[in-house]
N, C-alpha and C positions, 0 to 999 in steps of 0.2 A: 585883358587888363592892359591900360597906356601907361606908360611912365613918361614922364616930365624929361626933358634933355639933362637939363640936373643931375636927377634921380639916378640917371644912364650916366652920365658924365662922374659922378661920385663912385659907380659901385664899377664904370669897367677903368676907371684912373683913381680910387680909393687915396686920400689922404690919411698921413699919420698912420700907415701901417704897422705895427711891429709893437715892442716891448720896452719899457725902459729900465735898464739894469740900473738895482738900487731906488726905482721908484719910490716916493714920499708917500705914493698911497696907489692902492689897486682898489677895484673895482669888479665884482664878477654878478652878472645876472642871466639868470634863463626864462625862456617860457615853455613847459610841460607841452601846452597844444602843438606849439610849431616847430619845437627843436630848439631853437637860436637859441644861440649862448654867446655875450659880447663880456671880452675882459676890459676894463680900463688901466691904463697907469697915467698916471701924473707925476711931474716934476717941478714941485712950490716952494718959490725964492718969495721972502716977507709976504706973501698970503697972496701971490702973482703964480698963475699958474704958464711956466715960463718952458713947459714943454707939455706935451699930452699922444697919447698911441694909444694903439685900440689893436685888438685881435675877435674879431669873429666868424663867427660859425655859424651859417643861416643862408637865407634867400637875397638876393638881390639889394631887396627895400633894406634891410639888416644892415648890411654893410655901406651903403648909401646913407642909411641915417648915423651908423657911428661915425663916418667921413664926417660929414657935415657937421654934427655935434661937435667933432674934435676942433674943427676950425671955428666955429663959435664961440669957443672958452677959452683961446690959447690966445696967453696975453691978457684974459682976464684975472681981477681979481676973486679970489674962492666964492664972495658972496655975490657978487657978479654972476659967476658958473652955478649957484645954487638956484638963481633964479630962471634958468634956461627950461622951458617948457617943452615937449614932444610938439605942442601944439607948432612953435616957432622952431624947432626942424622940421615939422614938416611943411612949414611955408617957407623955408627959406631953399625948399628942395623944390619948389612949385607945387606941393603937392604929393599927396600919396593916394591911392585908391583908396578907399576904407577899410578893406579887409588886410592894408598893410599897417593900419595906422599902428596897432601893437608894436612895430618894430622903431615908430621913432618915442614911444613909451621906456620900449628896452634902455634904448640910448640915455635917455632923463635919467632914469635910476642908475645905471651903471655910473654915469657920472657923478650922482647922489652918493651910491655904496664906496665908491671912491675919498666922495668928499668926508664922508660922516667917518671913516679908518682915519682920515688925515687927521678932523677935530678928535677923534680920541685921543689917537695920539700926540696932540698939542695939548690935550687937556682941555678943552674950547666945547665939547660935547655936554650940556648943562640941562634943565627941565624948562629954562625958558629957548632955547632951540632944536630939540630933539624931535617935536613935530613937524621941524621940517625936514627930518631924512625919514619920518611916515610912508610906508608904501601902500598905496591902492592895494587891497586885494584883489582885486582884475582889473583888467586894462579896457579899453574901449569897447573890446567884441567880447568879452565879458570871460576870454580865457584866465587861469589860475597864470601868477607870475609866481616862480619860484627865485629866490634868491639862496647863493650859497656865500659865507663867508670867505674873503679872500684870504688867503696863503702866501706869505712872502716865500 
């Protein structure tokens, strides 16, 4: 299996490592087949997400794709971040193998589970937007995604 410079440049120098104390919103998702398990937190000033960290637990591709996820959305605005596909981390990593592609899936929803704790907690979670924190019931290679509710 090749990885991309990226891919390698992300997971052995990982951006946004860590935790953010008092987070506006977490984010936690797994996947049953491979193990991984990525947290998100966010820190949202007027609906700008003006910091973002990740902790995960997984293979290589896992933590590559939270890196990179995490620098895609920071600085954006929430519906900005709501629109960030697995597809476009994984090209903006050059690339994943296909049997990694799950892992830049993880990354989307964690940042999803994140987002959609935030709109609840704004009160912004409604029935004309709630299909967009919709989860696939499997991801690309057709493994179960398990999601757990976050915990402050």
């Amino acid at each position: 299996m090749e990885y991309s410079d990226k891919v390698m440049d992300h997971f052995m120098h990982p951006r946004n490592v860590g935790e953010i104390e008092n987070a506006d919103a977490t984010g936690l998702v797994g996947n049953a087949k491979c193990g991984d398990i990525m947290k998100m937190f966010l820190k949202i000033e007027n609906d700008i997400i003006v910091d973002v960290k990740f902790k995960t637990f997984g293979c290589g591709s896992a933590i590559a794709t939270s890196s990179m996820a995490t620098e895609m959305i920071k600085g954006k605005s929430v519906d900005e971040a709501m629109a960030l596909t697995n597809k476009a981390v994984a090209q903006a990593l050059d690339g994943l193998p296909p049997i990694k592609m799950h892992c830049s899936l993880l990354a989307e929803q964690a940042i999803k589970s994140a987002l959609k704790e935030y709109f609840i907690k704004t009160g912004r979670l409604n029935d004309s937007n709630r299909h967009l924190f919709d989860d696939p019931e499997t991801s690309e290679q057709g493994s179960a995604v398990h999601h757990e509710p976050a915990h402050e």
